[in-house]
PDB file of N, CA, C and O in Angstrom:
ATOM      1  N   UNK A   1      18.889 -36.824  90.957  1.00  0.00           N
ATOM      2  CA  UNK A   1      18.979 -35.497  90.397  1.00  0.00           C
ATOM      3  C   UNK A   1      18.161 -34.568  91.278  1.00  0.00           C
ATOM      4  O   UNK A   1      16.978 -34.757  91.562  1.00  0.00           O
ATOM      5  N   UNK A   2      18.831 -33.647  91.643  1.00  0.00           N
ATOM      6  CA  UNK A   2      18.036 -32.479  92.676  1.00  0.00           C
ATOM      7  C   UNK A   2      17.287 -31.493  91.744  1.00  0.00           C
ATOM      8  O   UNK A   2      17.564 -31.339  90.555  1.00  0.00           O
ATOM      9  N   UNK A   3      16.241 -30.799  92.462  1.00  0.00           N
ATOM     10  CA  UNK A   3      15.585 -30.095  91.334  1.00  0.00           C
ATOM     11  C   UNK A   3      16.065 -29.043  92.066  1.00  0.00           C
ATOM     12  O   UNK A   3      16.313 -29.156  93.267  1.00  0.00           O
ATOM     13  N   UNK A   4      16.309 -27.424  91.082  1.00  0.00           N
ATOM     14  CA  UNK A   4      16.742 -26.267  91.696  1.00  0.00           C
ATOM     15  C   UNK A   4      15.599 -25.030  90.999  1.00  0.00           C
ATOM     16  O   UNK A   4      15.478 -24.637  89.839  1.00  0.00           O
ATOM     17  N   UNK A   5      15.002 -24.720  92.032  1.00  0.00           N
ATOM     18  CA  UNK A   5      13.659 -24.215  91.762  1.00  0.00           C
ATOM     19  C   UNK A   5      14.449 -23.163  90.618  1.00  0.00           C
ATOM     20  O   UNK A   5      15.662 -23.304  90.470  1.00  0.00           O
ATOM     21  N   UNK A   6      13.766 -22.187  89.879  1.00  0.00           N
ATOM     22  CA  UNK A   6      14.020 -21.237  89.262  1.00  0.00           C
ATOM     23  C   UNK A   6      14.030 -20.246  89.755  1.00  0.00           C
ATOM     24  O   UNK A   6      14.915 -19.503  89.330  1.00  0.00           O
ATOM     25  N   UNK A   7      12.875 -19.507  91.173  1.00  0.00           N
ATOM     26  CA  UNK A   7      12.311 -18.410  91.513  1.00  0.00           C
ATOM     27  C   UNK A   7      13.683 -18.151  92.760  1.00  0.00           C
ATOM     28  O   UNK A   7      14.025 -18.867  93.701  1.00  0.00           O
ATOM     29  N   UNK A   8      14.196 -16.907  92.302  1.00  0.00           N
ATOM     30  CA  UNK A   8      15.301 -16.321  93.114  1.00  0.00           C
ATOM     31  C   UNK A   8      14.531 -16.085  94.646  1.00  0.00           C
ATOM     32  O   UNK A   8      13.357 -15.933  94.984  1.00  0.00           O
ATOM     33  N   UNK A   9      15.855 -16.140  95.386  1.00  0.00           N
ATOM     34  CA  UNK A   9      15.480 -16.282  96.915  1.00  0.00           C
ATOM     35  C   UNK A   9      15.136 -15.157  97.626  1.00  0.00           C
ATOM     36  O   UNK A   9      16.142 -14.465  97.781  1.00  0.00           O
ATOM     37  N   UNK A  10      13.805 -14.489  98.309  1.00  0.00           N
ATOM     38  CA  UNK A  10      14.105 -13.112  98.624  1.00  0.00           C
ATOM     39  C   UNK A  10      15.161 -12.471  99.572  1.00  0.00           C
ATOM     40  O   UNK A  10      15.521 -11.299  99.681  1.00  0.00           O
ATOM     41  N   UNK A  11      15.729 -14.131 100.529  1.00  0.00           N
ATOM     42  CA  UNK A  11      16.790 -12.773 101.196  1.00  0.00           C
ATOM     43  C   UNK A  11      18.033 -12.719 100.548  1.00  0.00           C
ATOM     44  O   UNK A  11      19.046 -12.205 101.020  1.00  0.00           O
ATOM     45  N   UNK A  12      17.913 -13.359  99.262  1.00  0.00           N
ATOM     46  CA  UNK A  12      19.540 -13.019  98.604  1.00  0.00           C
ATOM     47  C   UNK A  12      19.073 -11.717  97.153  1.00  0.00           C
ATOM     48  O   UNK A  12      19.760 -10.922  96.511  1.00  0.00           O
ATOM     49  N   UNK A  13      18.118 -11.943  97.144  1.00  0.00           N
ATOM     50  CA  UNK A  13      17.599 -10.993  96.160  1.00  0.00           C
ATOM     51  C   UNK A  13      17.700  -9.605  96.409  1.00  0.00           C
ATOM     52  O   UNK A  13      16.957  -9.102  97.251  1.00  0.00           O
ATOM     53  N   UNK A  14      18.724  -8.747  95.636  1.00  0.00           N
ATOM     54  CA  UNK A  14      19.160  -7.923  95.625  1.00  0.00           C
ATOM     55  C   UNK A  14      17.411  -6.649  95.077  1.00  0.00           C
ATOM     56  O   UNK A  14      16.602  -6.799  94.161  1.00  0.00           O
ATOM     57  N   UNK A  15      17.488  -5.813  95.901  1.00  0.00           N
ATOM     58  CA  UNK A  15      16.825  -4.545  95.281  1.00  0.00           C
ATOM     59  C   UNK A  15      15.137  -4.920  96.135  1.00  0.00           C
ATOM     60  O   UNK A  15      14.245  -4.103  95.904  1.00  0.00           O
ATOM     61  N   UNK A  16      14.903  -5.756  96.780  1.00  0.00           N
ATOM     62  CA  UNK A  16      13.695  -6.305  97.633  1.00  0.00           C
ATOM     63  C   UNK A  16      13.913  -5.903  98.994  1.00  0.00           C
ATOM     64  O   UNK A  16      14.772  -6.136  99.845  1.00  0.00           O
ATOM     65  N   UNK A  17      12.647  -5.088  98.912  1.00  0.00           N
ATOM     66  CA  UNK A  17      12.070  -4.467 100.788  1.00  0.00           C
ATOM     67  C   UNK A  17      11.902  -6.207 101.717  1.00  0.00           C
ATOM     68  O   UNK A  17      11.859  -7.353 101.270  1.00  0.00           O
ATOM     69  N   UNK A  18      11.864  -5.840 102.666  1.00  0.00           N
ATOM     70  CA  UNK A  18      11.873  -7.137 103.609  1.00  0.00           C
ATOM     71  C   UNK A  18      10.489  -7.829 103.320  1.00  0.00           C
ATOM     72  O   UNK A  18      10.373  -9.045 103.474  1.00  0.00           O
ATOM     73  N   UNK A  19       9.607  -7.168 102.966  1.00  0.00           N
ATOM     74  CA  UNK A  19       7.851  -7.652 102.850  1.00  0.00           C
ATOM     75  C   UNK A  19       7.925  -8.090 101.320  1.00  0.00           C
ATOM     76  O   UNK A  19       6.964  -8.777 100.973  1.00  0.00           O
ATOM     77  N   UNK A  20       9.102  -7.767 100.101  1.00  0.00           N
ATOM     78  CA  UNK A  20       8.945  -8.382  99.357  1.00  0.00           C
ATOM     79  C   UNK A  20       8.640  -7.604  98.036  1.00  0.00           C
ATOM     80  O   UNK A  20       8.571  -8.065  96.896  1.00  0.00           O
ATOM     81  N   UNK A  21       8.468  -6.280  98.470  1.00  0.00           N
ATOM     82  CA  UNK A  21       8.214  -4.939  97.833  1.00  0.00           C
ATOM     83  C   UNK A  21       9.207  -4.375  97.471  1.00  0.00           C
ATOM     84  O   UNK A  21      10.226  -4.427  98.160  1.00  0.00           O
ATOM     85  N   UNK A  22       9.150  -3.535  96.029  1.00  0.00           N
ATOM     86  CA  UNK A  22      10.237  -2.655  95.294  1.00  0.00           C
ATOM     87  C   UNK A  22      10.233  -1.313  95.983  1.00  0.00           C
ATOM     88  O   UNK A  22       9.246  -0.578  95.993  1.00  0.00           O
ATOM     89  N   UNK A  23      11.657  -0.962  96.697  1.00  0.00           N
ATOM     90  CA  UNK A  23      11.794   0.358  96.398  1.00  0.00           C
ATOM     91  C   UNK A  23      11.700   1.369  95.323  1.00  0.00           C
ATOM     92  O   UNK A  23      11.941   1.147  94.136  1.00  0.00           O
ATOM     93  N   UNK A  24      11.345   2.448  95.811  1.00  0.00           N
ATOM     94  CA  UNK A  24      11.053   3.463  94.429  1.00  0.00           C
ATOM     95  C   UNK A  24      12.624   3.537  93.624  1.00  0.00           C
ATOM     96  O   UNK A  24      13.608   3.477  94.362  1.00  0.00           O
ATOM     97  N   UNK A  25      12.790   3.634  92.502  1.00  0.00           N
ATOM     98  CA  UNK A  25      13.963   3.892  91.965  1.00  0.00           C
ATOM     99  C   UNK A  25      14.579   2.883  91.388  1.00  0.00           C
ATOM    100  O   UNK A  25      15.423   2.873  90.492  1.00  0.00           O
ATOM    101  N   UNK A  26      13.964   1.835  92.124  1.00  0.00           N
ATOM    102  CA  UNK A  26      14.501   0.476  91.923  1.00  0.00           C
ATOM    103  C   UNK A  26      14.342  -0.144  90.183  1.00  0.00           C
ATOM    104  O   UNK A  26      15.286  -0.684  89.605  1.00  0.00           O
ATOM    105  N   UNK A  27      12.841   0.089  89.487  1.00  0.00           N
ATOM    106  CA  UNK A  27      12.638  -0.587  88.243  1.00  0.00           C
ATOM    107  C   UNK A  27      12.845   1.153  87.578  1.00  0.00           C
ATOM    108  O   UNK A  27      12.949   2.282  88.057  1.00  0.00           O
ATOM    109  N   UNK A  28      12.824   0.537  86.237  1.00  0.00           N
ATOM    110  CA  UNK A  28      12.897   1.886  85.053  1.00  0.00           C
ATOM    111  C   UNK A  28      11.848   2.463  85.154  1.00  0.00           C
ATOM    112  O   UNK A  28      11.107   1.855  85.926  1.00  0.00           O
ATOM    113  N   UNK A  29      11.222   3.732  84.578  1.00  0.00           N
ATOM    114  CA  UNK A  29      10.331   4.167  84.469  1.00  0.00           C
ATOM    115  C   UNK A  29       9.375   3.634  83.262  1.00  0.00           C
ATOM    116  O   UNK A  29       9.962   2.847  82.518  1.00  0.00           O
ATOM    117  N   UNK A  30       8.145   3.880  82.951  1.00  0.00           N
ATOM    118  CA  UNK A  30       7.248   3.188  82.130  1.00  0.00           C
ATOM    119  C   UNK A  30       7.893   4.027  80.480  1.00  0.00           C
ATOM    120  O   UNK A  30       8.416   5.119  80.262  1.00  0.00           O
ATOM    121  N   UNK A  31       7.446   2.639  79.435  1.00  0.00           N
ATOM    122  CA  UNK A  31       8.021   3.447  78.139  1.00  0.00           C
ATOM    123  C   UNK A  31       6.216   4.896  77.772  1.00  0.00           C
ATOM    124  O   UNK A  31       4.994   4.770  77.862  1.00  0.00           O
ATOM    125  N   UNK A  32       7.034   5.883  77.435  1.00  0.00           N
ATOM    126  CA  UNK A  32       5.935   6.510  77.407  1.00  0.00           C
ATOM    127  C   UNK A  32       5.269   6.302  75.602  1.00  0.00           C
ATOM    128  O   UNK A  32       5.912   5.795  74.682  1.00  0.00           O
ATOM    129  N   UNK A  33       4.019   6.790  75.522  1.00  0.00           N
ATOM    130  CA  UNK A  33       3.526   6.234  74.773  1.00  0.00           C
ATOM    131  C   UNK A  33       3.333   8.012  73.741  1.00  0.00           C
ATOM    132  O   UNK A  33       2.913   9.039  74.275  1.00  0.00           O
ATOM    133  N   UNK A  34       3.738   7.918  72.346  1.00  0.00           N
ATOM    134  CA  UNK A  34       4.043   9.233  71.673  1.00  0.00           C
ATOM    135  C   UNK A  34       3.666   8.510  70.528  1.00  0.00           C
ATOM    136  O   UNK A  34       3.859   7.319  70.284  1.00  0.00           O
ATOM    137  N   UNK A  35       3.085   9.404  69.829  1.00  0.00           N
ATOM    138  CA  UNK A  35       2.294   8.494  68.235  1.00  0.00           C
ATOM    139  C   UNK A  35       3.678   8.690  66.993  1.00  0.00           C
ATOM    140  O   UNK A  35       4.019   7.942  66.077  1.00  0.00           O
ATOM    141  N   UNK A  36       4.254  10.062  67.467  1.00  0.00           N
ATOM    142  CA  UNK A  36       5.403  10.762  66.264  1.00  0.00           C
ATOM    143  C   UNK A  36       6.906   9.917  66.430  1.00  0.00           C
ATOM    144  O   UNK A  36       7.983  10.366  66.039  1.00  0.00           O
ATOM    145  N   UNK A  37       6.727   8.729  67.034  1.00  0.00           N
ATOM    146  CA  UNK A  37       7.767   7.688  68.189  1.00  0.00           C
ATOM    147  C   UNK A  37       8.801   7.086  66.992  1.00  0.00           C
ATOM    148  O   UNK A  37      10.027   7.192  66.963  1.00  0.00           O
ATOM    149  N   UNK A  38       7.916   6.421  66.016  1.00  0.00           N
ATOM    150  CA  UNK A  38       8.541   5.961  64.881  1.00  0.00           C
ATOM    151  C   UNK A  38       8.574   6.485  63.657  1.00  0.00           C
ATOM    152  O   UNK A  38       8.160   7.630  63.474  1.00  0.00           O
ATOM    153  N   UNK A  39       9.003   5.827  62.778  1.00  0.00           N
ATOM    154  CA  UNK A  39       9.723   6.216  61.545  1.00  0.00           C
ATOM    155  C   UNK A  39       7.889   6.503  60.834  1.00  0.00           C
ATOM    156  O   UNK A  39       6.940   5.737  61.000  1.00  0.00           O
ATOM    157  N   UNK A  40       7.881   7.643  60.166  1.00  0.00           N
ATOM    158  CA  UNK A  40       6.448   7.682  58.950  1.00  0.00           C
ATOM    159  C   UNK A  40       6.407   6.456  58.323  1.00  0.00           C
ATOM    160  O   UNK A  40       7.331   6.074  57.605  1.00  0.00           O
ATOM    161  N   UNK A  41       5.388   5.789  58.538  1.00  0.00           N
ATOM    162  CA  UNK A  41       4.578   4.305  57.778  1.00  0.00           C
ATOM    163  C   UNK A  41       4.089   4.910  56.390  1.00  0.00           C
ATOM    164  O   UNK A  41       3.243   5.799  56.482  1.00  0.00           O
ATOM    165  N   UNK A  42       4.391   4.647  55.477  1.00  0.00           N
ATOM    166  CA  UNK A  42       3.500   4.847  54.183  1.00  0.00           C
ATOM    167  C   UNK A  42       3.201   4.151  53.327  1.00  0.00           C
ATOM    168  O   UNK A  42       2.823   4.459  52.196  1.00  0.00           O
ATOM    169  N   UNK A  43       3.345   3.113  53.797  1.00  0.00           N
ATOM    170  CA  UNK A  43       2.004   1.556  53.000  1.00  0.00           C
ATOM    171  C   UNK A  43       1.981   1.064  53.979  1.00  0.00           C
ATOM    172  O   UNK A  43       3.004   0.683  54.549  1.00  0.00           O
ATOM    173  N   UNK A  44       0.979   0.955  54.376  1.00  0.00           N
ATOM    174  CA  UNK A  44      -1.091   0.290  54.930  1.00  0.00           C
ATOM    175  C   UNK A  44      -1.383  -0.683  54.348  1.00  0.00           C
ATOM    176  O   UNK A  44      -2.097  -0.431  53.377  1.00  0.00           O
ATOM    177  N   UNK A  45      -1.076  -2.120  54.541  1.00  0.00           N
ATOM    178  CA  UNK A  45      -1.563  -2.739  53.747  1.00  0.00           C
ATOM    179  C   UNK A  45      -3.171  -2.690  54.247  1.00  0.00           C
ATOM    180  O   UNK A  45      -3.611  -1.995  55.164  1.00  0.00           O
ATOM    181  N   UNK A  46      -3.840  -3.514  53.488  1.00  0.00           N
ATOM    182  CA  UNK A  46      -5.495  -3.226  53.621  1.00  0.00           C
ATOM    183  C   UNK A  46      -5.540  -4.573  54.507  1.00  0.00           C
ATOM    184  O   UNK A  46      -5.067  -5.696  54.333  1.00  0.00           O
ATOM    185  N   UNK A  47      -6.234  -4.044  55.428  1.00  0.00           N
ATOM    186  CA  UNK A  47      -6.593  -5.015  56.478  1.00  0.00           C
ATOM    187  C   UNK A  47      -8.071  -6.201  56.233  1.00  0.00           C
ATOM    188  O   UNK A  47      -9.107  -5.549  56.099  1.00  0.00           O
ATOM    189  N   UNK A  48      -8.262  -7.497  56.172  1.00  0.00           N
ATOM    190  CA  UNK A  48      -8.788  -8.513  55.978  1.00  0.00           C
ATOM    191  C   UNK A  48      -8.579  -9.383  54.512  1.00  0.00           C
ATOM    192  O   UNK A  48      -7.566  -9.484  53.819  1.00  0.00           O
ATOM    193  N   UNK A  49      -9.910  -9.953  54.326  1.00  0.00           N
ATOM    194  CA  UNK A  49      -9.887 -10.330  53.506  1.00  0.00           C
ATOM    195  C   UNK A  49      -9.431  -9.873  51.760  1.00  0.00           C
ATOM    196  O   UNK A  49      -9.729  -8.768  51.309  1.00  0.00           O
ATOM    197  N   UNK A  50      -9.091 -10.352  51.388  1.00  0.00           N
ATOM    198  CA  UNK A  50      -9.271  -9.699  49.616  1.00  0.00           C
ATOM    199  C   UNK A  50     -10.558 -10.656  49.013  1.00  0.00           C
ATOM    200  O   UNK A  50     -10.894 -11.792  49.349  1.00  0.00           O
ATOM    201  N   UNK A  51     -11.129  -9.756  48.006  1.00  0.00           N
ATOM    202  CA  UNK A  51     -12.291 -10.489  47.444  1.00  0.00           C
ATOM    203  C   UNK A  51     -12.038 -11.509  47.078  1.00  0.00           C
ATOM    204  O   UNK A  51     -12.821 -12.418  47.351  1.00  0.00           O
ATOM    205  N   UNK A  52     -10.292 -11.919  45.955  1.00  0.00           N
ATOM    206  CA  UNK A  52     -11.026 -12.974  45.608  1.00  0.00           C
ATOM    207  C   UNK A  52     -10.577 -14.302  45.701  1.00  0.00           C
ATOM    208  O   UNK A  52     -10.528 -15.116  44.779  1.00  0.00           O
ATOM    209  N   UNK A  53     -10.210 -14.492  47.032  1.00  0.00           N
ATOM    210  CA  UNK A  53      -9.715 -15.675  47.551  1.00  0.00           C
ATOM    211  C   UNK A  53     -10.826 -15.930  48.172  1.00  0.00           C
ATOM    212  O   UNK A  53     -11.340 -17.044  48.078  1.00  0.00           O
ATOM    213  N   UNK A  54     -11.388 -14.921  48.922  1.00  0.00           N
ATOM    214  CA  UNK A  54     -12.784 -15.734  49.615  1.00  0.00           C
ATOM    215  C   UNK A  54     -13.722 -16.079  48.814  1.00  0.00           C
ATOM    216  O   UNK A  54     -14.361 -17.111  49.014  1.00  0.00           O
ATOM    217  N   UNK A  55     -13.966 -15.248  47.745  1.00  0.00           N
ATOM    218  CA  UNK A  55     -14.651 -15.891  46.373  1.00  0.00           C
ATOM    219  C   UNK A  55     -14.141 -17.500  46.227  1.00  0.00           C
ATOM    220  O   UNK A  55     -14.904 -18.444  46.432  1.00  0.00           O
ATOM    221  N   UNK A  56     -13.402 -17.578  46.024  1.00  0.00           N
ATOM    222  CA  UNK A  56     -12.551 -18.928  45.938  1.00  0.00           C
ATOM    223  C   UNK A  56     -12.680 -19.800  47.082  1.00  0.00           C
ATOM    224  O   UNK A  56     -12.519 -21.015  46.973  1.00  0.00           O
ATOM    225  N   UNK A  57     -12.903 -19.358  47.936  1.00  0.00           N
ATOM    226  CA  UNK A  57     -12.957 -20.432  49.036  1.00  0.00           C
ATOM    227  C   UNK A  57     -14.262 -20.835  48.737  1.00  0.00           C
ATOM    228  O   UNK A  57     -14.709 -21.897  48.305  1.00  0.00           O
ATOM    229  N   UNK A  58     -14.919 -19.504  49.133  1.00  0.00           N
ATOM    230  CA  UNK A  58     -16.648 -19.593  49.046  1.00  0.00           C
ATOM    231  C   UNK A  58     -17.231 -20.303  48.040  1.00  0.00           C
ATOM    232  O   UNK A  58     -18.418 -20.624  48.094  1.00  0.00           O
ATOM    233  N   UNK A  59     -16.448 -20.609  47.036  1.00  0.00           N
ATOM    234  CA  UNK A  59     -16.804 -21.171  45.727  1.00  0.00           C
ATOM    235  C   UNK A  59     -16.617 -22.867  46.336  1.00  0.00           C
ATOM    236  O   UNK A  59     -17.587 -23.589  46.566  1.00  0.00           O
ATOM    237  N   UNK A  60     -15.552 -23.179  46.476  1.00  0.00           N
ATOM    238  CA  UNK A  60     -14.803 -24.423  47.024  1.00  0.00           C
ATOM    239  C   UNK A  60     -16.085 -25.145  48.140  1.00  0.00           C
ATOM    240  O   UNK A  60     -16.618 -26.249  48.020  1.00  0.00           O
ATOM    241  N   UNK A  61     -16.410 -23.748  49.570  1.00  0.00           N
ATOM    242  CA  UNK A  61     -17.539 -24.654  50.033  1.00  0.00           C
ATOM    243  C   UNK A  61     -18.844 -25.180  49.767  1.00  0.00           C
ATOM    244  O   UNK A  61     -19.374 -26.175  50.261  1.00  0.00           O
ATOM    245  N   UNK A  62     -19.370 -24.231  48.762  1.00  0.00           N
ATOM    246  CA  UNK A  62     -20.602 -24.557  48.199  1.00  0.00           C
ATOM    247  C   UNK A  62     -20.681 -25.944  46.860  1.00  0.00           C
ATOM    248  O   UNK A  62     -21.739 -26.458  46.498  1.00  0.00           O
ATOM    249  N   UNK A  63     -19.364 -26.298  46.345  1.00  0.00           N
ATOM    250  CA  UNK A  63     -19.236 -26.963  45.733  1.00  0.00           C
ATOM    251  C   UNK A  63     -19.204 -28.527  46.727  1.00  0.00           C
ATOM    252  O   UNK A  63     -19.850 -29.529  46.420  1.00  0.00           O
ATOM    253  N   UNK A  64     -18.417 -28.424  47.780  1.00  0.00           N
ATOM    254  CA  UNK A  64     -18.333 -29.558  48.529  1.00  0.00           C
ATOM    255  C   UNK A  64     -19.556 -29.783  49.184  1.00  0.00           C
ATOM    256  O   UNK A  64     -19.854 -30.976  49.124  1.00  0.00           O
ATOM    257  N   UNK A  65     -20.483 -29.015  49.862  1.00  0.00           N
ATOM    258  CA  UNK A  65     -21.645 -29.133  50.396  1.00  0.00           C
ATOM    259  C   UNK A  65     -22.677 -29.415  49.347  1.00  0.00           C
ATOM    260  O   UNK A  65     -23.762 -29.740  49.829  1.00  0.00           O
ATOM    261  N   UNK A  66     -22.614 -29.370  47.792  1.00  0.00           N
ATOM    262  CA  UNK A  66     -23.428 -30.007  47.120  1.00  0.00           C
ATOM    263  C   UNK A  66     -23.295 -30.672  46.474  1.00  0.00           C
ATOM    264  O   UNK A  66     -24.221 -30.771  45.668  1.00  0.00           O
ATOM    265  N   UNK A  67     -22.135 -31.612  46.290  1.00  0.00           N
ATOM    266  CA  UNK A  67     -21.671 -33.018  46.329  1.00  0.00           C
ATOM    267  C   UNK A  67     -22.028 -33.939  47.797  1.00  0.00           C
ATOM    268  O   UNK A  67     -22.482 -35.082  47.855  1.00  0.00           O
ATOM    269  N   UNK A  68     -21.725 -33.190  48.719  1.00  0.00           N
ATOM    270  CA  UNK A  68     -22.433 -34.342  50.198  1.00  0.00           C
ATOM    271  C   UNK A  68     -23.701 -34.501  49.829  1.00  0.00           C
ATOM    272  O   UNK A  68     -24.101 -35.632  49.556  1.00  0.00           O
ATOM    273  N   UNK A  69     -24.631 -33.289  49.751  1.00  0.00           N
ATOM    274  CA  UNK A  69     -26.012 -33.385  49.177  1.00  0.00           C
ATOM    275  C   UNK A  69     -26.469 -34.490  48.610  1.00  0.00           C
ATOM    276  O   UNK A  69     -27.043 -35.491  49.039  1.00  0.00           O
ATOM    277  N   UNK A  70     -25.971 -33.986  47.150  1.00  0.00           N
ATOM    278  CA  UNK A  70     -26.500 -35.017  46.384  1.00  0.00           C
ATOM    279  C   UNK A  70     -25.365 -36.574  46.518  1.00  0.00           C
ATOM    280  O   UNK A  70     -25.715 -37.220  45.530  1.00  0.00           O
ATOM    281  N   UNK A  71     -24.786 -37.004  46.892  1.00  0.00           N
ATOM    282  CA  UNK A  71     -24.205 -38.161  47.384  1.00  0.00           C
ATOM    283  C   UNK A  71     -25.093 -38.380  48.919  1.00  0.00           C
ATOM    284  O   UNK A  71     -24.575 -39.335  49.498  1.00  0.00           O
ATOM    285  N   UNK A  72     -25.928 -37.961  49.512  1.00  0.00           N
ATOM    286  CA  UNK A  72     -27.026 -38.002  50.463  1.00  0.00           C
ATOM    287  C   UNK A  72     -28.055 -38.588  49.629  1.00  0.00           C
ATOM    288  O   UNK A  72     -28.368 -39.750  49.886  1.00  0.00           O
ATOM    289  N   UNK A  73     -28.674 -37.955  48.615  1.00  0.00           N
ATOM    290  CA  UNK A  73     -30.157 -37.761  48.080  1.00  0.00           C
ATOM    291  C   UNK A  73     -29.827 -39.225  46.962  1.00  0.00           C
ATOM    292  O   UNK A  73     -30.826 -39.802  46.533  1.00  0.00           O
ATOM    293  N   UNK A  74     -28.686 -39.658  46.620  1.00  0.00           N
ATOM    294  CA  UNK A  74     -28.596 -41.138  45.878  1.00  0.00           C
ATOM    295  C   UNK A  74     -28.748 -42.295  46.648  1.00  0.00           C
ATOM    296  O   UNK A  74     -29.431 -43.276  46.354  1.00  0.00           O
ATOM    297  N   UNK A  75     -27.985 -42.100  47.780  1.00  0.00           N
ATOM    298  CA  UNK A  75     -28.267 -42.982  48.955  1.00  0.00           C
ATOM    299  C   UNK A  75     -29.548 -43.366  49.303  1.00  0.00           C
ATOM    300  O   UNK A  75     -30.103 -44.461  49.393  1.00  0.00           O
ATOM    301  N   UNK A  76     -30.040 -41.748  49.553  1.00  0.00           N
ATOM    302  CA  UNK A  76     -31.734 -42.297  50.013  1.00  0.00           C
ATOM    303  C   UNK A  76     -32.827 -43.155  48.707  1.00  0.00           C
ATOM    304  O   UNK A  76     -33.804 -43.880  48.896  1.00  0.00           O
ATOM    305  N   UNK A  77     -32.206 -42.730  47.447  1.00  0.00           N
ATOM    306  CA  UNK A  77     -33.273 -43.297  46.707  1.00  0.00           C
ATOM    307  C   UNK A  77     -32.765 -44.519  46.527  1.00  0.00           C
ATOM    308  O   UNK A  77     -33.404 -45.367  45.903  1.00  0.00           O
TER     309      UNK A  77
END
């Protein structure tokens, strides 16, 4: 099985200066950047956490870290 590179050849490559460089005209122009671009957003959801899942988590780790604890502190005695 022959392998067939992927990367197009520059002297068959259409729109390439001899050094390998784009003529001007050649790519599109850049998308310009306008804030009024899209449609009005009017729900934001609220960005991070909500209280009370991390409550809930936070609850969850302090419960597991004081079961290792004390499953530690039986061991030792």
């Amino acid at each position: 099985m022959t392998h067939i590179s992927p990367d197009p050849e520059p002297e068959r490559t259409t729109g390439l200066e001899p050094g390998g460089g784009v003529p001007p005209g050649e790519t599109p122009p850049a998308e310009s950047s306008m804030p009024e671009a899209g449609p009005q957003e009017v729900h934001n959801p609220a960005k991070g956490w909500a209280k009370a899942p991390l409550t809930i988590i936070l609850v969850l780790v302090v419960l597991v870290a004081a079961f290792f604890l004390a499953y530690a502190l039986a061991m030792i005695l």
